[in-house]
C-alpha positions as a Python dict, from the first residue, in 0.01 Angstrom:
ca = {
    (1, 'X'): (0, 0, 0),
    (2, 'X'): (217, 201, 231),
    (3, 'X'): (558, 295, 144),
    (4, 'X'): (718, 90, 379),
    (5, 'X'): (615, -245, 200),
    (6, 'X'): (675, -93, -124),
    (7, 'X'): (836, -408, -289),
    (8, 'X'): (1142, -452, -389),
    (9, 'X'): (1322, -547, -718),
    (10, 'X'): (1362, -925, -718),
    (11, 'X'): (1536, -1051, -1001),
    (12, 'X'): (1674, -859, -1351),
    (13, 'X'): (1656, -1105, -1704),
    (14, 'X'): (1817, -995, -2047),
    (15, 'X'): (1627, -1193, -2341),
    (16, 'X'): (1703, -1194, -2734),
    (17, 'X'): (1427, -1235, -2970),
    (18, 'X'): (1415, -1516, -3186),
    (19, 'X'): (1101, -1431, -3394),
    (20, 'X'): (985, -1526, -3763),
    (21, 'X'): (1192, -1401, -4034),
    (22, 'X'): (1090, -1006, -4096),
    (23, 'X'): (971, -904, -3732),
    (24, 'X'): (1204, -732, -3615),
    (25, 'X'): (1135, -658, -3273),
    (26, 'X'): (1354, -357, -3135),
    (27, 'X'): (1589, -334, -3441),
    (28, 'X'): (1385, -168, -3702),
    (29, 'X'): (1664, -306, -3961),
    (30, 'X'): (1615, -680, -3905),
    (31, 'X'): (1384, -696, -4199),
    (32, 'X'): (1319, -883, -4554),
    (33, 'X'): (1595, -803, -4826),
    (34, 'X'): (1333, -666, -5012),
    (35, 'X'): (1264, -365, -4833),
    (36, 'X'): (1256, -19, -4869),
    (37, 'X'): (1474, 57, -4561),
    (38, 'X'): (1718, -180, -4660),
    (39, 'X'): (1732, -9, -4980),
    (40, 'X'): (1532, -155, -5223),
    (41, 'X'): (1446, -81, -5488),
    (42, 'X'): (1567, 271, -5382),
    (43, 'X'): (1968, 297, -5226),
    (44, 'X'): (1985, 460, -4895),
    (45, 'X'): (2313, 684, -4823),
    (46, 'X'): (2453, 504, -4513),
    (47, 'X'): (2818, 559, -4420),
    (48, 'X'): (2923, 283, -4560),
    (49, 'X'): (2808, 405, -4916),
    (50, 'X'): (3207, 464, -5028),
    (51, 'X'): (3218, 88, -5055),
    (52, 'X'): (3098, -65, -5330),
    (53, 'X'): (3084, -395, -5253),
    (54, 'X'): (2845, -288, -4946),
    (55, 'X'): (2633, -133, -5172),
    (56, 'X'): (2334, -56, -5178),
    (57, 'X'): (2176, -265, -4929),
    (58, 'X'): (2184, -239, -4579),
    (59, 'X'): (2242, -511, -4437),
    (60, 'X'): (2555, -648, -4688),
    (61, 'X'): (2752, -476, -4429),
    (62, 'X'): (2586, -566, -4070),
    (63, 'X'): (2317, -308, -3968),
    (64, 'X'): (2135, -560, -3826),
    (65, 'X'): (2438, -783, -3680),
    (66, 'X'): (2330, -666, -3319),
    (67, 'X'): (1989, -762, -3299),
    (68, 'X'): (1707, -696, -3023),
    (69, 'X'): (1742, -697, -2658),
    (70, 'X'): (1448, -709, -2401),
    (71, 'X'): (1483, -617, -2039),
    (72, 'X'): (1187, -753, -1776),
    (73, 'X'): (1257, -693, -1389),
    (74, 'X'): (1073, -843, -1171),
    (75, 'X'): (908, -732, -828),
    (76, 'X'): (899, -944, -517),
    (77, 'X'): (499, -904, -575),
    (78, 'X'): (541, -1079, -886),
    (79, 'X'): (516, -727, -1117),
    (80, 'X'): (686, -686, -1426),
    (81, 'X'): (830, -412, -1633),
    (82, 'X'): (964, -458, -2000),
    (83, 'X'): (1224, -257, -2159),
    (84, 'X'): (1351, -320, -2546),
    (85, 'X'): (1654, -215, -2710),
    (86, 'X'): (1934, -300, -2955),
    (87, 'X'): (2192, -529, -2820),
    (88, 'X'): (2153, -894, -2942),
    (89, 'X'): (2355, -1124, -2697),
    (90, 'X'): (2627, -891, -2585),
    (91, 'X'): (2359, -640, -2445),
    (92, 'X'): (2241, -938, -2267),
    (93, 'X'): (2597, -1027, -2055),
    (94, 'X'): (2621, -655, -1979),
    (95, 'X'): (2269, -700, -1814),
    (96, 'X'): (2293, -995, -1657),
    (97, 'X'): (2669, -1024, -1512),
    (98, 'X'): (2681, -607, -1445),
    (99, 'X'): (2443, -396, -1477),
    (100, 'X'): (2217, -684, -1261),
    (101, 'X'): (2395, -575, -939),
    (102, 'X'): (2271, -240, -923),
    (103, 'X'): (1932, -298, -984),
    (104, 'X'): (1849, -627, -793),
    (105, 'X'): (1736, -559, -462),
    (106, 'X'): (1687, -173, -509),
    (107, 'X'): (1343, 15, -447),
    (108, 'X'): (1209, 52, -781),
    (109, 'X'): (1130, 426, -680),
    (110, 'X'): (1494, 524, -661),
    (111, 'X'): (1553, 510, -1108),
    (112, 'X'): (1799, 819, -1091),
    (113, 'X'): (2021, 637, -851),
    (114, 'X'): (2037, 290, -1022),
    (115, 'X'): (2092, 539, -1389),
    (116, 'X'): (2387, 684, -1217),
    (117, 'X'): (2516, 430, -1066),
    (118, 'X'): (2482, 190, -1412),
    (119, 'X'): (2597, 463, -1624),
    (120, 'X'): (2894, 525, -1428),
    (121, 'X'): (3004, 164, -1355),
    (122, 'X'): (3034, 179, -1727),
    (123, 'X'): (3221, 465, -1761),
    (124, 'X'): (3542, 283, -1851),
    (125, 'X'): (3386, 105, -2181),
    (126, 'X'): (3100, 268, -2211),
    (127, 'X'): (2941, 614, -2260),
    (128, 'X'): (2813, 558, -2605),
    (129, 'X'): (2736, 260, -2811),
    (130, 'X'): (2606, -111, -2708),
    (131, 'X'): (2645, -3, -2290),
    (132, 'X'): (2429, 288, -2314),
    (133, 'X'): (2134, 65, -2496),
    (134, 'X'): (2152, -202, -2254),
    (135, 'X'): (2097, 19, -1960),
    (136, 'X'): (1861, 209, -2152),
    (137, 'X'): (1653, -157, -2157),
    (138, 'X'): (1692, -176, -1808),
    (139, 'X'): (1594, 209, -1702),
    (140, 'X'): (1290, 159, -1945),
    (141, 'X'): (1171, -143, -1779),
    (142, 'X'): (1210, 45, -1429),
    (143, 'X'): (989, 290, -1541),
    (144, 'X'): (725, 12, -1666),
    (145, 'X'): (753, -187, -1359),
    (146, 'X'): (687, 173, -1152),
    (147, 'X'): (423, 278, -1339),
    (148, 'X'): (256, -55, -1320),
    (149, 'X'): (309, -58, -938),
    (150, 'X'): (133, 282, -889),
    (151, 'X'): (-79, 179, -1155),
    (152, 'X'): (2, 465, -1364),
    (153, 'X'): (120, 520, -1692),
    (154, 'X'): (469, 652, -1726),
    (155, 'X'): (367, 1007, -1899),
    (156, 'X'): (174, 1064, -1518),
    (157, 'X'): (497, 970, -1323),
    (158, 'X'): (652, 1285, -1576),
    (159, 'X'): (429, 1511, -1448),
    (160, 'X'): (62, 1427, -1658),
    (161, 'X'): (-55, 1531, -1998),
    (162, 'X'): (94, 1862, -2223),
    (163, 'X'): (-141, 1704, -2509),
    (164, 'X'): (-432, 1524, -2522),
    (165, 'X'): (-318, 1312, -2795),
    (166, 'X'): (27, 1322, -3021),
    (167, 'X'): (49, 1423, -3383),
    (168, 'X'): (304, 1183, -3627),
    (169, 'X'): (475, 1190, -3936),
    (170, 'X'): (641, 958, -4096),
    (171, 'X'): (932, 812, -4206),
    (172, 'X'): (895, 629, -4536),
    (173, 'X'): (947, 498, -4894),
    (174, 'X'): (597, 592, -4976),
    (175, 'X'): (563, 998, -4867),
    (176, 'X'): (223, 974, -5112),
    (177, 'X'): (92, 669, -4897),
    (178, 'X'): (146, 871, -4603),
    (179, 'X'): (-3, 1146, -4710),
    (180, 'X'): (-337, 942, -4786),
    (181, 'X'): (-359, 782, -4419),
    (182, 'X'): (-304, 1130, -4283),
    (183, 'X'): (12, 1190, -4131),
    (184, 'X'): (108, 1540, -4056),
    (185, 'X'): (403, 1499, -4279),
    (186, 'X'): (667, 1257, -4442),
    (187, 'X'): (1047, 1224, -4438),
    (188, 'X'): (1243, 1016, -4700),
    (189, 'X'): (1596, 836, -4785),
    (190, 'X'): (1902, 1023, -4910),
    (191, 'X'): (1997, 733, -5169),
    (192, 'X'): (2323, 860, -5255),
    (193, 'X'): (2619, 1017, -5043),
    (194, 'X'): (2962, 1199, -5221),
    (195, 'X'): (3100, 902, -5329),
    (196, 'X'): (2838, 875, -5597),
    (197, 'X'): (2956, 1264, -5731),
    (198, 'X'): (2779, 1505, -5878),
    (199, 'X'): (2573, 1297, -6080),
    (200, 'X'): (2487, 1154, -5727),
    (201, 'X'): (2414, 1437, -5640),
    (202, 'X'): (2162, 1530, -5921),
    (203, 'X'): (1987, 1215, -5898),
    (204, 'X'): (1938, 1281, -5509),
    (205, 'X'): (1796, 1641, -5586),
    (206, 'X'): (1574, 1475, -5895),
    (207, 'X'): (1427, 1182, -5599),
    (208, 'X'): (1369, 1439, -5384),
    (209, 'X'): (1183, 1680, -5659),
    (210, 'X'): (976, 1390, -5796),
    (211, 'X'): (804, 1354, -5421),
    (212, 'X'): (715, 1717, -5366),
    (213, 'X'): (581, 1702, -5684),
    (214, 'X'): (353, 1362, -5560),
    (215, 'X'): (253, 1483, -5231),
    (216, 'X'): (223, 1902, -5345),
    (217, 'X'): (377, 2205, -5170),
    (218, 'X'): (196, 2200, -4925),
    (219, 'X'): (312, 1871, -4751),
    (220, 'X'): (614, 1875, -4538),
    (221, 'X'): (857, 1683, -4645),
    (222, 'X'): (1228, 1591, -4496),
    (223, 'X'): (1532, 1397, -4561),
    (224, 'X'): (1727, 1162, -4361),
    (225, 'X'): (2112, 1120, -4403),
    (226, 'X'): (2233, 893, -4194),
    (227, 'X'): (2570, 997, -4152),
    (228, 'X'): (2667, 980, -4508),
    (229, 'X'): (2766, 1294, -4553),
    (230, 'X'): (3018, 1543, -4572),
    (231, 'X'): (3008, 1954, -4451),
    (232, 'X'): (3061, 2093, -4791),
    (233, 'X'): (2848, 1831, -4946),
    (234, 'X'): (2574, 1863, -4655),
    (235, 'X'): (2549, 2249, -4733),
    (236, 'X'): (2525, 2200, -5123),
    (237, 'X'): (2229, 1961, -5120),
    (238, 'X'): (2061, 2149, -4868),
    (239, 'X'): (2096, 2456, -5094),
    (240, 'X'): (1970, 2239, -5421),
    (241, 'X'): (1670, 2133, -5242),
    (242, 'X'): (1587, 2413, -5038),
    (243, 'X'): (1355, 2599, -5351),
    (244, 'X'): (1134, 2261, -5321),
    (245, 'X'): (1039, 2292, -5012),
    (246, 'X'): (1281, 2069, -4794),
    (247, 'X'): (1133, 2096, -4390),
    (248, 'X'): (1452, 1954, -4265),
    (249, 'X'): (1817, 1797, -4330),
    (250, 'X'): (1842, 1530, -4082),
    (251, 'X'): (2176, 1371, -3956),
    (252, 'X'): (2405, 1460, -4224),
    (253, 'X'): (2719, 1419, -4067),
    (254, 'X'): (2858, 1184, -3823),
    (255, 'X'): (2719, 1202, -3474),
    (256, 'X'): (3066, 1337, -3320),
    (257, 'X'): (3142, 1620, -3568),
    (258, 'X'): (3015, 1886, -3370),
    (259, 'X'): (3249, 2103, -3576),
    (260, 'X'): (3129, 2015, -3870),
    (261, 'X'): (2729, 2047, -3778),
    (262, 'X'): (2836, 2424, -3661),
    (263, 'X'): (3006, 2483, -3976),
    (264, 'X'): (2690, 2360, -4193),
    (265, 'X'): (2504, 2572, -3933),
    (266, 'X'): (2730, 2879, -4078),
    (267, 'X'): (2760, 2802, -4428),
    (268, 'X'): (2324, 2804, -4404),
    (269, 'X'): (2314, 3103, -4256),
    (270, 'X'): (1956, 3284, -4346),
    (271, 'X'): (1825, 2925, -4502),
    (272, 'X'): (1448, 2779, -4426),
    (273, 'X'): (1585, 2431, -4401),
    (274, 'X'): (1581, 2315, -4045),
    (275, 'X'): (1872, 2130, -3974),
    (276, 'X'): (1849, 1786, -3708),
    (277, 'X'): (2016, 1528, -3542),
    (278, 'X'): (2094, 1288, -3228),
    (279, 'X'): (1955, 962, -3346),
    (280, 'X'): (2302, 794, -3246),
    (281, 'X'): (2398, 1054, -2980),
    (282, 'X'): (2386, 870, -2664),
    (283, 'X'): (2419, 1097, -2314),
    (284, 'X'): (2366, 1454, -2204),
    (285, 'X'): (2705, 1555, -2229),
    (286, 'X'): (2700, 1506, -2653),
    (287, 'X'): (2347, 1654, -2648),
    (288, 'X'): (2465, 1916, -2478),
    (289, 'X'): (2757, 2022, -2700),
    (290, 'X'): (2431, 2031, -2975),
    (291, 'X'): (2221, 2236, -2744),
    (292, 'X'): (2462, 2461, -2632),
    (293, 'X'): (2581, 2563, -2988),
    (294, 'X'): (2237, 2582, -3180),
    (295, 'X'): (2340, 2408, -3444),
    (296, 'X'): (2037, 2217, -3517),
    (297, 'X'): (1712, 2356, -3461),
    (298, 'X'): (1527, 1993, -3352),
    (299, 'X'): (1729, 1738, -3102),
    (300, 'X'): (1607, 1306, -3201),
    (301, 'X'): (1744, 1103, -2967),
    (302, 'X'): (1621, 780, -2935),
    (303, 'X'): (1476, 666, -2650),
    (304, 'X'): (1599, 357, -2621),
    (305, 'X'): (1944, 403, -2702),
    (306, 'X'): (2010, 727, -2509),
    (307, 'X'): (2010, 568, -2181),
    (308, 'X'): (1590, 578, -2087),
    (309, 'X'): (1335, 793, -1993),
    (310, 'X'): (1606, 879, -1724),
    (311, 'X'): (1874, 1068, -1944),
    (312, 'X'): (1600, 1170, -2182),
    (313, 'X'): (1378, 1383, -1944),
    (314, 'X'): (1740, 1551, -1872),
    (315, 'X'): (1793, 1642, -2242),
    (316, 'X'): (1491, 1787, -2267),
    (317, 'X'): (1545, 1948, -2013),
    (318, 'X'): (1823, 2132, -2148),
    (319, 'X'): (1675, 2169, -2513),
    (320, 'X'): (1370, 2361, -2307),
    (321, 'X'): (1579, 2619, -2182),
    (322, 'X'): (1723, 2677, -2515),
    (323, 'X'): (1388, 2647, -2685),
    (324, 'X'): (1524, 2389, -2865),
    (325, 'X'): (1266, 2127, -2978),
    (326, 'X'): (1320, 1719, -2966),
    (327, 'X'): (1148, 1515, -3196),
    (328, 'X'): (1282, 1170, -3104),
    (329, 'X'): (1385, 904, -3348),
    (330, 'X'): (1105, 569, -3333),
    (331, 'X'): (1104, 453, -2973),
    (332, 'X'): (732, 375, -3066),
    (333, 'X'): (580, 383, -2659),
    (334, 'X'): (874, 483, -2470),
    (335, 'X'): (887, 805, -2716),
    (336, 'X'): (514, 867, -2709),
    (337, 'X'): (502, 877, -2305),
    (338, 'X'): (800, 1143, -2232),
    (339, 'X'): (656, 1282, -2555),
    (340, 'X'): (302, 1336, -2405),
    (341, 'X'): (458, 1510, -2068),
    (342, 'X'): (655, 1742, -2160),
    (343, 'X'): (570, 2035, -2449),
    (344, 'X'): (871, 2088, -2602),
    (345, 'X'): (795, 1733, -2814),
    (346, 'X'): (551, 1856, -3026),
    (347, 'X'): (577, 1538, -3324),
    (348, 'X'): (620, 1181, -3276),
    (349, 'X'): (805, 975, -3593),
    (350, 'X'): (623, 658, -3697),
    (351, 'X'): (915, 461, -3874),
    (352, 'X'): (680, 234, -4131),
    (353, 'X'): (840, -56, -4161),
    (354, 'X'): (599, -236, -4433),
    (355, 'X'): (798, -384, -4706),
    (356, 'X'): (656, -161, -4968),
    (357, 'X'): (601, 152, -4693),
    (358, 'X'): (209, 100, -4767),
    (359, 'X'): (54, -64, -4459),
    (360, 'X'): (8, 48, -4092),
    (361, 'X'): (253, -217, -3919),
    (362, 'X'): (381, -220, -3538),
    (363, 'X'): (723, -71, -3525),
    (364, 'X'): (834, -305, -3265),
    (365, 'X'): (733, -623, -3436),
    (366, 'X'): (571, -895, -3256),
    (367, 'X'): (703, -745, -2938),
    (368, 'X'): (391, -603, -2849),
    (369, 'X'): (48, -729, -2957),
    (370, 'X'): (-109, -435, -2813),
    (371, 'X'): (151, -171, -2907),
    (372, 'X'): (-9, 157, -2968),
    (373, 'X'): (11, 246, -3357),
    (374, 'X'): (-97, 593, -3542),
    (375, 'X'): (-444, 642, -3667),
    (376, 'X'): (-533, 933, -3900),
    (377, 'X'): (-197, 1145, -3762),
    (378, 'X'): (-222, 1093, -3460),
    (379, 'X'): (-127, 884, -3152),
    (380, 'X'): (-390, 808, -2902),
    (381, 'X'): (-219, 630, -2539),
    (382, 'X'): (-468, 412, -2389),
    (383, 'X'): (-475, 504, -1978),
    (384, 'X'): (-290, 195, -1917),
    (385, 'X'): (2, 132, -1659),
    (386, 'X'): (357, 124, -1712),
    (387, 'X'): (412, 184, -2067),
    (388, 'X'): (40, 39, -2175),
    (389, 'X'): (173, -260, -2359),
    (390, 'X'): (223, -653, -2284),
    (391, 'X'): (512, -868, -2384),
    (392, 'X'): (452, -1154, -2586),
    (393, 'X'): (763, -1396, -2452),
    (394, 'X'): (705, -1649, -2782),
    (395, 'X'): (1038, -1753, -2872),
    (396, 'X'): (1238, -1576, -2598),
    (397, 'X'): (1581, -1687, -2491),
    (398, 'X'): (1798, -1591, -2192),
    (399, 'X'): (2141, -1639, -2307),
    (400, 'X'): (2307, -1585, -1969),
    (401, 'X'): (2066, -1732, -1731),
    (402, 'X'): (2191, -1679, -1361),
    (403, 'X'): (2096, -1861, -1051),
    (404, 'X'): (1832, -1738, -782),
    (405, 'X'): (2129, -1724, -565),
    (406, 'X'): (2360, -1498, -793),
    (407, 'X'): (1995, -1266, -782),
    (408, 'X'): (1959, -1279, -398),
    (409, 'X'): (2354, -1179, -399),
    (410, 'X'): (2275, -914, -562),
    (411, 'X'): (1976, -814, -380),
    (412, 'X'): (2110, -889, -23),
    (413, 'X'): (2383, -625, -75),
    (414, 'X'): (2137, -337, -154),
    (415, 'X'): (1889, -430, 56),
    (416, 'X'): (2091, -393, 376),
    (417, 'X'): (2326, -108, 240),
    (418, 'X'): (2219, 221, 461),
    (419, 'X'): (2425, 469, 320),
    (420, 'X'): (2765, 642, 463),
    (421, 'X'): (2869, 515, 810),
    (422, 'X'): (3018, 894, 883),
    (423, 'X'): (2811, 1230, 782),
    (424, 'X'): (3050, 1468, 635),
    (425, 'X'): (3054, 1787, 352),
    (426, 'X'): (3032, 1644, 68),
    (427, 'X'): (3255, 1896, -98),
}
């Protein structure tokens, strides 16, 4: 195929999942009541803890109100590429009756200019939040539908292999369990946040000293806070749990108190603990306030919230030149390909979202069939295109379904658009 019959994006579609009770697809909190990410039997500080009639399950209080999105975009040769996110049936108008118009139409080669161009058209409600996941759908199914059109995979259109295969932990109720199927380390639930006081606080450093005593000193083990807590709070628990061994203190604080991670950054001075975030940080410009300041020592975005493989090569990026590492949060294959190509993403996280944490389950649900999943600590990609996997459209529905003609629209205007009429300094 020459590059002048390259083919062209035909149409964009925005589905929602409506799957069995349990499979959550894309949002990894769509799941039983009974589960150990909901908080059962164990609490999970959230920051909603300070409410007690939200307590101590997740869900009471809408963690999973959203709901999964899926992208696919379509080639005029009848390729697809697949893209998954969280955005329920809003994420799915912003798709369809905006984002659409930049992407229909367009060479599937140029993803940095329909990124820009999506990201700023969104400027004026977006930036963070339920935008940046949809067009981080639609950027990851670009990159599936290009890497399936060069019949690549994705990590090769980043510039090949830094690893021949990926090492995980894992995030789980069961750090013993994960231990025994050979992950390279575990990270558990803070279950209680300030509002729970000091006895809160005892019982959190008690949980935390009963699972280093399970899985031995030897074992890494972190814990996830999930913006439930406060600086001074942050700094004492990290100080109470640093002679057990605690690897890291993940997102302790609100993602936009950049103040406040500096400050915990201070008061830690000359601590092990390794201090993390970006889970719910959601463009370069909040990553870079993180990077810039060294405040955390390990960067998680998530790839599917932070806007794609697009605005995630760019944050690493910067963490590189800061030797900063990034360990992204889930993301299952789109983490696991930028992961792969580049070296300063030395750990993938396998979220195990088994009821009881004690079973190897897909993190994207029925999404998938073929989804990659970890096998004695590590991650082995198959030398597939696109992303590797296939999506299984059971139970699929396209809330905003738009005409052929509102697609060829669409497509018509960037298809004959050839740039400025006038060449001029562009500054």
């Amino acid at each position: 195929m020459s590059c002048r019959d390259f083919p062209r994006i035909k149409v964009v579609r925005a589905y929602v999942p409506e799957s069995a009770k349990g499979d959550q697809g894309a949002d990894c909190h769509d799941v039983d009541d009974e589960h150990w990410i909901n908080g059962y039997p164990t609490p999970v500080a959230n920051p909603m803890s300070g409410y007690e009639l939200y307590q101590p399950f997740r869900k009471s209080w809408g963690i999973n109100a959203i709901g999964s999105l899926v992208v696919e975009v379509e080639a005029e040769d009848g390729t697809t590429g697949v893209g998954v996110t969280i955005g329920g049936e809003p994420g799915c108008y912003i798709v369809e009756k905006h984002l659409s118009r930049f992407i229909e139409g367009q060479d599937p080669r140029n993803v940095e200019l329909m990124n820009d161009q999506m990201f700023r058209a969104t400027i004026n409600y977006g930036r963070k939040g339920l935008p940046i996941q949809a067009i981080s759908a639609v950027d990851l199914a670009l990159w599936d539908l290009l890497g399936k059109i060069r019949k690549e995979p994705v990590y090769a259109l980043l510039g090949g292999k830094t690893k021949e295969r990926l090492p995980v932990y894992c995030t789980t109720g069961r750090p013993d369990i994960a231990k025994e199927l050979g992950f390279v380390g575990a990270k558990i639930a803070c279950p209680y946040g300030p509002s729970a006081g000091a006895e809160g606080l005892k019982k959190n450093v008690e949980f935390y000293k009963g699972w280093r005593e399970k899985v031995g000193d030897d074992f890494p083990l972190s814990l996830d806070c999930y913006m439930a807590l406060t600086v001074p709070y942050a700094t004492r628990l990290a100080q109470e749990l640093e002679p057990y061994g605690l690897k890291w203190m993940e997102e302790f604080l609100p993602p936009d108190d950049y103040e406040g991670y500096n400050q915990v950054r201070e008061n830690l001075r000359g601590s092990k603990v390794l201090l993390t975030t970006g889970e719910h940080e959601y463009n370069r410009y909040g990553f870079k306030q993180l990077i810039n300041s060294r405040c955390v020592d390990i960067i998680q975005p998530d790839i599917t919230w932070l806007g794609g493989i697009t605005e995630a090569r760019r944050v690493v990026a910067m963490a590189a030149a800061h030797d900063t590492l990034v360990i992204p949060h889930g993301s299952s294959v789109y983490s696991y390909h930028l992961q792969y190509a580049f070296s300063n993403c030395p750990v993938a996280e396998y979220i195990n979202l088994s009821p009881k944490a004690d079973k190897i389950v897909p993190y994207l649900g029925g999404l998938f069939p073929d989804e990659p999943l970890p096998e004695n600590g590590f991650i082995d990609l198959p030398d597939r295109p696109g992303f590797g996997v296939t999506l299984c459209k059971d139970n699929m529905r396209r809330p905003y379904d738009r005409t052929d003609e509102e697609s060829k629209k669409n497509a018509d205007v960037n298809r004959n658009y050839k740039g400025p009429s006038k060449a001029h300094m562009p500054f």
